[in-house]
Structures are given as C-alpha cells and as structure tokens.
N, C-alpha and C positions, 0 to 999 in steps of 0.2 A: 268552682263548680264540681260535683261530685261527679261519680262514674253514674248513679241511674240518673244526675241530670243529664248527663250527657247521650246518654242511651233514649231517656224519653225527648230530648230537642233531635233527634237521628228519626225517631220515630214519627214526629210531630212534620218533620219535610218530607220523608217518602209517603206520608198521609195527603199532603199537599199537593207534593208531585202527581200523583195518582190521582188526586182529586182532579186538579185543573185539566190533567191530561185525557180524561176519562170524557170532559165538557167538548173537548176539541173534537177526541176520539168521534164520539155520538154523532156532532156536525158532520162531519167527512164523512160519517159512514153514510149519513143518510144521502149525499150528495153522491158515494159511490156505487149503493146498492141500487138507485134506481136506474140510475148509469147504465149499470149491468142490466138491470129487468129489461132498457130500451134498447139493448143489443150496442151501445158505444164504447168502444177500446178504450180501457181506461191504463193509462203507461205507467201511472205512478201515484202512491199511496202514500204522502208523509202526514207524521207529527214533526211541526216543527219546519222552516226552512232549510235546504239545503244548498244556501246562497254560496257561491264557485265551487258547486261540488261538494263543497265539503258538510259529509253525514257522520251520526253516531253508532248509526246500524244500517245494512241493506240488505233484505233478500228478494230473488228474482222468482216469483211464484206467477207460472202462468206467465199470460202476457201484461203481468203486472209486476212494477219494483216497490215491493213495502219499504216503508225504511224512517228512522228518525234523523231528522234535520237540528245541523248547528243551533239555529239560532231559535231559542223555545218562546216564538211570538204569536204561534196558530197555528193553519197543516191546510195540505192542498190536495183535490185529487185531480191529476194531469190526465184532461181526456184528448183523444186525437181530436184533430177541430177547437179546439176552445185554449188559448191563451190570456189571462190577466195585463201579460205586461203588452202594453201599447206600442210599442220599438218591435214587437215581434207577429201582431197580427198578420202581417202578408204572408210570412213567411210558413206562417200555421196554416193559413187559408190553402197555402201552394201544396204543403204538406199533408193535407185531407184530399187531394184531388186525386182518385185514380190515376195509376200511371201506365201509360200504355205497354205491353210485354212485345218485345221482340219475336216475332214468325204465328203471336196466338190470333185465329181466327177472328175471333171478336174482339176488337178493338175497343177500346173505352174512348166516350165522345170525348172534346178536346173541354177542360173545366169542372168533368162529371166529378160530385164527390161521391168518396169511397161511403158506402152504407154504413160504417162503423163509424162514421164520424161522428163527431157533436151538431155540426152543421146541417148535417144531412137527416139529421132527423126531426120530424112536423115540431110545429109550434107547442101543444098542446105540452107533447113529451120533453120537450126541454125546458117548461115551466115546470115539469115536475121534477127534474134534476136539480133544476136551480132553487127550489121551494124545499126540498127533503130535509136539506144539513137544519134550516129553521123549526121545518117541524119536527125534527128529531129532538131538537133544544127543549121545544115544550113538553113534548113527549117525554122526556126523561127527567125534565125540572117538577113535573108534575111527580114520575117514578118516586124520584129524590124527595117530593115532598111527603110521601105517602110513607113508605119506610120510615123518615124521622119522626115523623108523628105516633108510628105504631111502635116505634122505640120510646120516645118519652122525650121529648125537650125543653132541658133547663134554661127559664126566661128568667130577666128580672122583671117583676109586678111594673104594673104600671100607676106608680105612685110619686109621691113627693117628701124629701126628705131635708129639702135646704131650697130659699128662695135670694136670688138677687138682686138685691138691690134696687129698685129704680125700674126692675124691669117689668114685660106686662105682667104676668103672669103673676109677680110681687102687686102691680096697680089694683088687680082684678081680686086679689085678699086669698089667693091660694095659701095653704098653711103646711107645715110638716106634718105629716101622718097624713094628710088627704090621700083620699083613694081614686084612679078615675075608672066607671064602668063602662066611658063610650065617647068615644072622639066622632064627633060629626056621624055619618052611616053607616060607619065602619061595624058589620057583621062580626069576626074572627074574632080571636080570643085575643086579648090585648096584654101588649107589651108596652113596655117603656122604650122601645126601639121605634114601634108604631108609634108613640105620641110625637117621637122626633124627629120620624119622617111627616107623619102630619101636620107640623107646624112650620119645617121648614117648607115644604109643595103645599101648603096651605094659602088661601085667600087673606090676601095683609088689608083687603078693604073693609071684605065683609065678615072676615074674623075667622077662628074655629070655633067649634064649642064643645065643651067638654061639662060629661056629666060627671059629678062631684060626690063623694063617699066619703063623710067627716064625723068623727067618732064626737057624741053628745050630740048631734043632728038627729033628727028625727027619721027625719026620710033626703035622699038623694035630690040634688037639683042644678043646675044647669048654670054654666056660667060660659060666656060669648069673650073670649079673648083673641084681641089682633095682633099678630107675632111682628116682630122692629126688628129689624135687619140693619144694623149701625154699622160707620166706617170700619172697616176694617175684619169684618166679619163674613164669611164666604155664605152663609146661608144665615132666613130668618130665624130669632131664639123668642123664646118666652121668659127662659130665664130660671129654668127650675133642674134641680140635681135629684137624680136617682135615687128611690128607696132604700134602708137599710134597715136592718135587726140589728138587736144588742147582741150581739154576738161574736166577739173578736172570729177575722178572716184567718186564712191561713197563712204562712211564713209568708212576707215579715208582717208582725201583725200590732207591730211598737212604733211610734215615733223615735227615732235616738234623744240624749240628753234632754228626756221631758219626764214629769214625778212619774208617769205611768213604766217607762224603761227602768227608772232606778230601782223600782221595787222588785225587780227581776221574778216577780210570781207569776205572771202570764201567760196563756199558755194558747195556743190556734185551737180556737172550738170553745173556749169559754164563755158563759151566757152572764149577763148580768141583769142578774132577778130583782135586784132591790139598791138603795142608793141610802146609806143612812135610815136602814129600814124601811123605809117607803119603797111601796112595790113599784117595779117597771115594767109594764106591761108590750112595750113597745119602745122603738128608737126616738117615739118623739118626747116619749115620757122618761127617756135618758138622758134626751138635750136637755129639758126643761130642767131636771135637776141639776146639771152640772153646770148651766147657766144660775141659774137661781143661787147656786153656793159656791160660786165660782172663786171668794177667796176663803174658802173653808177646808178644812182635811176632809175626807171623803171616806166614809168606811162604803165598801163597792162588797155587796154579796153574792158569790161566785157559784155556778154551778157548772162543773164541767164534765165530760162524758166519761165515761168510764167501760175500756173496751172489751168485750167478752169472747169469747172462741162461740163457731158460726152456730152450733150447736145448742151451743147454754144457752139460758133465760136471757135477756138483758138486764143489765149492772143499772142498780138508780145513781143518778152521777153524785160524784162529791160534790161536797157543799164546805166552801171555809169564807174566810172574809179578806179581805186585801184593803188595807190602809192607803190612800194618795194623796199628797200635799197639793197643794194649789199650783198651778203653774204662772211666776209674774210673767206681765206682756215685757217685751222688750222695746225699749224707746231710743231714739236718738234723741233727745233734747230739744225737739224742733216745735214750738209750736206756729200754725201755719194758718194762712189767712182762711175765714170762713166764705163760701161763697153761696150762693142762691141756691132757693129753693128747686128740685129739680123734678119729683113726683111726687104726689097727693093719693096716699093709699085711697081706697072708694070704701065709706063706712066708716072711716077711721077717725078720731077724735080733729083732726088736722082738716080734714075734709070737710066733718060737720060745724067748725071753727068756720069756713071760707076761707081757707088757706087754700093756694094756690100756686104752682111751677112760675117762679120767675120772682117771686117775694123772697125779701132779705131780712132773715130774722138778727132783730137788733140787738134784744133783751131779753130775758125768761125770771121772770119775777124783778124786775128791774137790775139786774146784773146782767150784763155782758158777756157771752161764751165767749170764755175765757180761752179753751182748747178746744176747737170744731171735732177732732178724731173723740176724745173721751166725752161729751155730750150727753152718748146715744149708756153711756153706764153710769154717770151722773142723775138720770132721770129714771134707771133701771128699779126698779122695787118699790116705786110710790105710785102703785094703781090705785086709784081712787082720791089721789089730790089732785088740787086745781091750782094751775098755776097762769101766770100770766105771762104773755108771749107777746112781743110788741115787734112786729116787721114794719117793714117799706117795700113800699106797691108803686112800682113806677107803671103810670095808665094817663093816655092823653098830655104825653110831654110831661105831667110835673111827677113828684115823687110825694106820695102822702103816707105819712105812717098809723096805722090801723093795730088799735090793741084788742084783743081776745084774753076770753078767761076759757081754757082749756082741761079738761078732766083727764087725767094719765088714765090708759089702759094696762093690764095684764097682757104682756106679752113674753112669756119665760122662755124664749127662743133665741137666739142670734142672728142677726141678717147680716154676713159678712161679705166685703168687699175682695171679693175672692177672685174678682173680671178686673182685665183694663176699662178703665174709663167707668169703673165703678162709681157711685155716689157713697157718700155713710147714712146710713139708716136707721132714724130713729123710732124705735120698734111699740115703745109708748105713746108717742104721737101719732104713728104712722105717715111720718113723710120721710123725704132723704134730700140731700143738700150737695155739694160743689168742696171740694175742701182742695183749694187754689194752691199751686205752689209756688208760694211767696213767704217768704217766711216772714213770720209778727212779731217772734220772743225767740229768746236764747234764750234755755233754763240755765242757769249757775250751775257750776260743778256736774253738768252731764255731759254726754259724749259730743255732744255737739261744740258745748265751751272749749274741749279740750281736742277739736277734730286737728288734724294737719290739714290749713289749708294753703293750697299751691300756684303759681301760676308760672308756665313754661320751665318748671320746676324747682324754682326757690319760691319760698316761703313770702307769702304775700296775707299778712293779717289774719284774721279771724271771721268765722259766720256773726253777721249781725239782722236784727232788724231791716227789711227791704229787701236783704237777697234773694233773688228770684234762681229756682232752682231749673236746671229745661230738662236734664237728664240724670238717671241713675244706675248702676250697676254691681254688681256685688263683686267679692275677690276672695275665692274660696280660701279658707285656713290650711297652710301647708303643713303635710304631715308628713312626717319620715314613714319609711316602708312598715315599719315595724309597728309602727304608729295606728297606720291605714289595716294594717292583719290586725291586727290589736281591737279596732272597732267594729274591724267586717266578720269578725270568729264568732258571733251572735246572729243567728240564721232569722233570730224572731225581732230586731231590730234592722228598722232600714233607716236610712242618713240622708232626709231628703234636701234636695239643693232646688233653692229659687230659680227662678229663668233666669237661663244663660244670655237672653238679649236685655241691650240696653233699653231700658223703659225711659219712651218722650214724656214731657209734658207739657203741653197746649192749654189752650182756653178752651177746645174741643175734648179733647184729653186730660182731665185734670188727674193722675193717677197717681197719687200721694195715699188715698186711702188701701188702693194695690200693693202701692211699694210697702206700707205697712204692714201687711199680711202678710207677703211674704216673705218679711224681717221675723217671723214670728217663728216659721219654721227653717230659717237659716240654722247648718250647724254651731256650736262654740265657735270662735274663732272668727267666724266671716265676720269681713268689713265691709261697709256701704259706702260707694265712692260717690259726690254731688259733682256734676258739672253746674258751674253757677254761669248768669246771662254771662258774668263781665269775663268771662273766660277762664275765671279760677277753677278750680276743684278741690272740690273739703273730703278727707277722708275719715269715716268715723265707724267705730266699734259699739256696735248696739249694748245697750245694760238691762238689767230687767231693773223694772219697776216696783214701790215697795210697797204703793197702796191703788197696785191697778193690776188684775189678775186676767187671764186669756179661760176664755169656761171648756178648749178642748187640752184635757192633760196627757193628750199623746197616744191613746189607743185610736185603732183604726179597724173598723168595724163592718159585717160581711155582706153581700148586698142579697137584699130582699128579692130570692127567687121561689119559681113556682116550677113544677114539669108541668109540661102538657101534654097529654099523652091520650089517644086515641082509645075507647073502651073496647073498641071491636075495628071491624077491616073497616066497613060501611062507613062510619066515623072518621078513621084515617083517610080513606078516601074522599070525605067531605072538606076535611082539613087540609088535607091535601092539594084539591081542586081552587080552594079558596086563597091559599097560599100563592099558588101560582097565579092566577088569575091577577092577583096584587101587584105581586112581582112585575108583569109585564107592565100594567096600567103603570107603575109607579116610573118605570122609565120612561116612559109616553109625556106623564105629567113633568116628570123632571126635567125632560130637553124642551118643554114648553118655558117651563118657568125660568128654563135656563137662557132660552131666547127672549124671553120681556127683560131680564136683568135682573129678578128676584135673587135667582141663584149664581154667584159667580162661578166663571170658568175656573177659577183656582180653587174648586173643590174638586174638579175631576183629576181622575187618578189614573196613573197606567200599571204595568205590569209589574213593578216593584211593589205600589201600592196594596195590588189581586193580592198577591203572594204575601205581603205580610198581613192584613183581611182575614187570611184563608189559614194561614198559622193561627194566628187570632182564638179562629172560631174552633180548629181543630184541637186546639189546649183545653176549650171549652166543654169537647166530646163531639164524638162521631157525628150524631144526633143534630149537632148544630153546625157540624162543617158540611154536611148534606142539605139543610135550610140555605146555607149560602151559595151550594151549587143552584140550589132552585134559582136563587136571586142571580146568580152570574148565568145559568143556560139563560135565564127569560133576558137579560142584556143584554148577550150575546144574538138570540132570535131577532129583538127587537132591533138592533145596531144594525145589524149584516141584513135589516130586509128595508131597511131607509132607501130613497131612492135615490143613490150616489151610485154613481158612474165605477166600475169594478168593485161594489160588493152586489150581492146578490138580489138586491133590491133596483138597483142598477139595472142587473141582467134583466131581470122583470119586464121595467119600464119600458123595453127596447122589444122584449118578444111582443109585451102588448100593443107598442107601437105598428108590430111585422104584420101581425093576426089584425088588425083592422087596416092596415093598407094593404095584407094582400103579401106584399114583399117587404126584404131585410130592408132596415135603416140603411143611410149609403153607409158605405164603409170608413168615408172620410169622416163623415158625422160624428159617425163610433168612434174612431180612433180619437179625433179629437177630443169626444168629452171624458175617455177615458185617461187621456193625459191631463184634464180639467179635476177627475177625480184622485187620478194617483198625489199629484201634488197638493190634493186637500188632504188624501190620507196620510202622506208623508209629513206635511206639517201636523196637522193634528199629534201624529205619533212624537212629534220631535216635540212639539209643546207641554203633554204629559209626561216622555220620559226627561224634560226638565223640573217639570212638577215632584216626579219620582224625585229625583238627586238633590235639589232642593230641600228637599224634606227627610232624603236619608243624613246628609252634610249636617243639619240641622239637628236633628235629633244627636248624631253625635257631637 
C-alpha cells in the first residue's frame, strides 16, 4: 500500500468518525437543548459511554460535564431526575428531591422535587425532551439529504446487466441492457439500490412491478415480478446484477492469468468501441460479442482518454487495437448426472413447446446429453433450427415421455451459474435444469482420471462412475514471498480466489454448476478437493479445455453510473424531502417484513457493520456518505421512538400513560419494564455485535 493510500484510508475514517458522530451529536443535542429551554439541570453531555468512569475528553462548562465516553456506541445527556439504568431509579428520585437547609426559614415540604428536575416538570414539557434527539434525526437527515443533492450524487442506473439463472426475474424474460423507469409508485429518481430495496420489502404474493426500457422495443411496458427468497438467503432476490459500460474500472481492472492480463495493454478508463469492427454501442452489445466468438482471437478497438492541463481544449482520446486469444474453460474431468427441469422462461421456445419445472429431458434429436454443464454451448449458435427434445413427465403416479419439436432462439448472452444453488441455463431454449452431484463419466486422461484419491489418508482407488460428491473446497497454490511480490507488483491485475467456504451438495442444493464457475476464476495452481458419500476425498488440478472456451477473457468493467444532482435549491429541497421521507418508511416496512419472516434477522447489522457501510459510501464521495447519514439519522429516529421501555419511545408511552391518568405510572411498574427493556436491548446488542464478528472472521 502506498503512502497517498495510506493517507486517503486515514482520511476515509476521520470522514466516518465525524460522520456517525455528527448523527449521535444532533440526537443529544436535540434532547439537550430543550432540556435547557424547560429550565432542567442537565449534569452531563457525552458522545459515547463513559462506562466506570472511564472518558476520552472531559470539560466542566457551567453546570454541565461535556465529554467523550470509552465506548463509541451512542451519547447521553444526564438530566437531574431522569436515570435509564433501572438499579438506580430510587436513587435518582431521592436525588431530585429538594433537601431541606439547616436554620433557612422556609423549609422545603418532605418529597418536594427540586424545580430543575426532570420529574418536576408537566407532562407536556417532558414529551418534548424526550421527542427532540428524534426530531433532530429528521431534521438533519432531511439537511443531509438536501446538501448531497445540491452537490451531485453518483448512482448506479437502475438497470440490468446479467440475469440468474432459474431466478424470477430470469422467469419473467428480463434481459441485459434493460432499463427500469419505475418500480411500483415509487416517485424519486431511481437507482439500482432502490430496485433492491424494493424487491427485498416488496409483496412475494402480489409481486413488484417494474416498468421495462428495452433497446429495439418500441415503447416501454410493464412486467409483475414475485421476488423468492430461498434457503439460505437473508432477504427476497429477483436475481439480476447491476448495470455496466464497456469501459475498463479503475485499478485493478484485469483478471490475473486470463488472455485479457497477458496482453499487458490495458489501461483504467479504456472504452471499448468495436469488437472485430463491429461497433459496441453498450455492455450488452460487448457481452454479445464475446459470447458469440467466444473461441475466436478478438481484435478489441480501444479508445482511451487522453489527459490535458485544466486549461486546454480536451485531447480526442487515442485509438489503437488490442489482440485477445480465447480464454479455454477449465474442467476437472467430471461428467455429472443430469437432473430435471427447474424453470420455464415465459415466451421462450421451452415454454411455447409445454415444457414444464419438474420434466426430465431424455434426448435432443435422439442422443442423450451427454455432459448437462456443456449443453447450454452445444445448442449455442443454431438460432433458427428445430430440434427434437424428448422428456419424462411424471403426473398422476406414472411417468410418460412427451416428444416436442422445438425452434432454437438467438440468445448471444450468458446465463451463468454465478449463485449457490444455481441451475444451468439454457439460453436457446430458455429453460434451466438440476445438474446433480453424482458423477456419470470419468473422462480418460483428465484431472479427474489422474485425481489423488484418499481415505483417512492413504490411497484408496480412483473417481469412477456412481461417486456421489457431498462437498468441495478449494486449496490455494502456494507461493514463496517472492513469488506473491512478483504477482502482486501489477496494481491493474487482481488474483481473484473462489469462496473460502466449503460448498454442500444436496438434492436442495445441487451446486456443481457453482462449483464450476468458480473453478473458472481460480488462480494457476489451485486444487479442487471432492469429499465423496463413502468418506474418500479426490484431489484434483483443473486443466483447461481444448474445444470449450469461457466468453469472459478477464477484463472487468465500470459500473453504469449517473449524478443526480439538483438544478437549483427548490429541487434539492424536493430531493431532499423525498429521500427522507423513504428513508424512514423503508425502516417502518423493513421491521414489518422482518416480523412476518420475509426478512431474516441475519441481515441486521450492528456497529462494525455502520462503520464499514459508512467507509463504503465515503470512498464513494461526500455526496453519498451524506445520503447514508439521511438513511442512518431516519433509523436511528425511527429505532429510538419504538415503544420499548428505555428508549425514548418508551419514555413516550409512559408520559402518555401519566397525562390521561392524571398521575405517574407506579414506579414499580416502571422499573420493571424498564428491566424488561434493558435485557431486550442488551440481547439485541449481543445478537448483532455477533452478527458483526461473524462476518468480520469471515471475510478474513
């Protein structure tokens, strides 16, 4: 890491700090200042806990201690009369009571509270204590959201760039290049951020709908997609990948050891105009060709910028051409049992055949697939033939086999099994299928013939036909130090590594088409280890293929953004209002969906979570770590006015209980549920910051 990386990661946490601090700050203040307006002694001012004393800063201003607390989880302002912790109510009560003075005239009655207290002052006024810190949250979420608007913030488009498989969003015939204008009633200016919070808080019965922007369509039109929430999955998906341009990202901006790294011409910011002369007007018109010649050299024609001093005209960028070989797939030798049908695109030649989820295709022109994974590029490039597809339909107890004569479509895209529990997709028919892990063939003289396979650690036979695979894992290629500087001395090549967890496989889970994918972008050297049923394990070295090519050759490319940016104040201010307004609804709906069991509890995050979020966004620019204070004050508003027993929602509940009886709650009452609430709150806290470490441990 360089010295200005070092200096902009220094920069990117004191932006953070400040940020999240700035959220608390506002809360407390609003809980302070009116504190003050209603005449109550307020003893103490933190950010941040000061649990046994122990602080980062103190000073004594007035009859207040400002000061920053150890532990950076929120901030409190310490009024006379008013205690959180439950262990110390009485004690606070006795504390606000006027104390009688030795020889003064006027004696204070026995219980009187002192006028400065919290206690002692009407209902009305200490609803507005307790309401301030929330409405300061909107108040400044709103601020926060007007500023970045009138600044400019870079979104990504809300579009589609790669579809999944099997999923709905893949059922419903969404394609790459689609554009969306409008998710259900949603007003504001749309993101691809917005399409994924509407689909996860979205209706799984009654659908979202999203309007559709599809280059060669005439006019825009509507399509009703119900988002599937599968095991394993914290929130509902559709199943669609973010927008991009032809336009290499910035550092690193190569795949390692792929034809596109070898050619060492690439550079961050280059656009690719044309593919073999054929122009590219768009990233879907980049897939399509690198799919479509996927085992062909590729001349790629490059336009890159050209920088000038702020003064000058602008430079027309260079133009030269860049050569890439084909990149072959890598295969372990495995060929693997085929399994049923799983989804029936809508439209699709498979569809209008009567093909159907749960059909077992037997033959395709009377031969047998042969290998379920190559299939979907065996059938690639014969749009407009008819071939004959013969399944089994088990319905009503028996099994009948049903033949169809099918018409191939053009589809010059990829549907890759890039999820667990993917299906393989074939993109000419438009269905996707099951590809079991049981293995059917051993190819001769491939990595699989020659795997080491083990058990308890000697040498136990070879992979054959019938082995059933349940698990796999990868084992990185060891490299000496010199080895590792050696590869890493290229700032514009990154070494990506497959998941570090071991990948199940079920009859729920068939993920062999996963494990494939991610063999593809293994570096040199990784090995795929099989745990098989009978307890062996096969170690085998991937090889590439000699007449089966992969259509991405290793670049990696920028994603499709937009600023949004406010023409005048009036505008930001609508932008603004709108944002907010979201913001709050969106937690309202998320702790709904989160109680029906739409949403699991293991998407919620705690304060490691905030904090790397808030770096996140603040990499991304000012602009958009301000959007996420809006989202984190409107949380924070929304959280702290729930009506739980010590937050302020809480306090609420109990004034308005006081104002329509007249008099305070007992005190026993209080105490108790506020020891009913501390132990919600402290579990909750202990449940995300596992969630936190869980995910930090993880990620390293």
């Amino acid at each position: 890491m360089s010295l200005s990386d070092v200096f902009g990661l220094l920069v990117v946490i004191v932006e953070v700090a400040i940020a999240l601090g700035t959220v608390i700050f506002v809360h407390e203040l609003g809980h302070f200042a009116v504190a003050k307006w209603c005449g109550v002694k307020c003893e103490k001012f933190y950010l941040g806990f000061d649990i046994y004393g122990l602080k980062l800063f103190k000073r004594q201003w007035g009859e207040t201690e400002y000061g920053i607390g150890i532990l950076p989880l929120g901030g409190y302002v310490k009024m006379l009369g008013q205690d959180d912790n439950p262990g110390k109510a009485a004690e606070e009560r006795e504390r606000s009571q006027l104390k009688p003075e030795e020889g003064a005239e006027n004696q204070a009655a026995e219980g009187e509270l002192d006028p400065r207290s919290y206690l002692a002052k009407s209902v009305p006024q200490r609803m507005a204590i307790i309401s301030a810190g929330v409405i300061m949250n909107v108040i400044f979420a709103f601020i926060f959201a007007v500023i970045a608007f009138g600044l400019g913030v870079p979104e990504t488009v809300c579009g589609v760039s790669a579809l999944m498989p099997g999923e709905p969003a893949w059922q419903a015939d969404l394609q790459p290049g689609d554009r969306v204008l409008a998710i259900d009633d949603y007003d504001g200016p749309l993101r691809f951020r917005d399409l994924m919070s509407a689909v996860a808080l979205g209706d799984m019965n009654e659908g979202v709908d999203f309007l559709i922007e599809r280059e060669g369509v005439e006019k825009p039109f509507l399509v009703n997609i119900k988002p599937d929430i599968q095991d394993g999955r914290l929130v509902p998906m559709i199943g669609v990948a973010s927008p991009h341009v032809p336009t290499l990202k910035s550092n690193p901006m190569v795949l390692g050891a792929t034809p596109a790294a070898e050619t060492g011409k690439f550079e961050p910011g280059d656009k690719i105009v044309a593919v073999n002369d054929t122009p590219v007007d768009s990233y879907a018109d980049l897939v399509a060709q690198l799919t479509r010649h996927a085992d062909e050299s590729l001349s790629f024609s490059v336009e890159r910028p050209v920088e000038s001093d702020d003064d000058a005209q602008p430079q027309p960028p260079e133009k030269f051409e860049v050569t890439v070989e084909p990149r072959p797939m890598r295969t372990l030798g495995l060929v693997m049992t085929m399994g049923e049908i799983t989804a029936v695109q809508v439209k699709s030649p498979a569809a209008e055949a009567g093909l159907r989820a749960g059909d077992m295709i037997e033959t395709i022109d009377g031969e047998p697939v042969r290998d379920p994974m190559r299939l979907p590029e065996q059938l690639h490039g014969r749009e407009g033939e008819t071939v004959e597809v013969v399944v089994a339909r088990k319905q009503n107890g028996k099994t009948e086999t049903i033949t169809k004569e099918i018409t191939l479509r053009n589809r010059p895209w990829p549907e890759e099994s890039s999820v667990p529990a993917s299906p393989v997709a074939v993109p000419s028919l438009g269905l996707t299928y099951k590809v079991l892990a049981t293995v059917r063939e051993v190819v001769p003289d491939s990595p699989a013939a020659q795997a080491k396979v083990e058990k308890e650690g000697k040498a136990s036979g070879s992979l054959s036909a019938g082995d059933e695979v349940v698990a796999a894992y990868f084992e990185a290629p060891e490299l000496s130090q010199s080895e590792r500087e050696e590869r890493d001395a290229d700032e514009r090549v990154v070494w990506a590594t497959p998941t570090d967890e071991t990948i199940e496989f079920s009859s729920k889970e068939p993920n062999w088409p996963f494990l494939m994918t991610a063999v593809q972008i293994a570096p040199p050297g990784t090995k795929v280890v099989l745990e098989l049923a009978d307890g062996r394990t096969a170690t085998l070295t991937p090889a590439a293929a000699e007449d089966w090519f992969y259509w991405n050759r290793g670049l990696r490319f920028a994603a499709d953004e937009t600023i949004i940016q406010a023409s005048n104040f009036s505008e930001a201010v609508s932008l603004g209002w709108t944002e907010t307004r979201d913001a709050l609804l969106m937690v309202y709906k998320f702790l709904g969906r989160l109680g029906s069991g739409q949403v699991s509890p293991m998407a919620l995050g705690g304060p490691l979570t905030i904090a790397q979020a808030a770096g996140s966004e603040a990499g991304a620019g000012i602009s958009r770590l301000l959007l996420f204070l809006t989202m984190l004050s409107a949380n924070l508003a929304v959280i702290n006015f729930l009506p739980i027993p010590l937050l302020d929602g809480g306090h609420m509940v109990f004034l308005i209980l006081e104002g329509i009886m007249r008099r305070p709650v007992s005190e026993k009452v209080v105490i108790a549920f506020h020891y009913v609430g501390f132990v919600f709150i402290i579990s909750l806290m202990m449940f995300v910051f596992g969630l936190d470490f869980s995910r930090l441990f993880g990620a390293m």
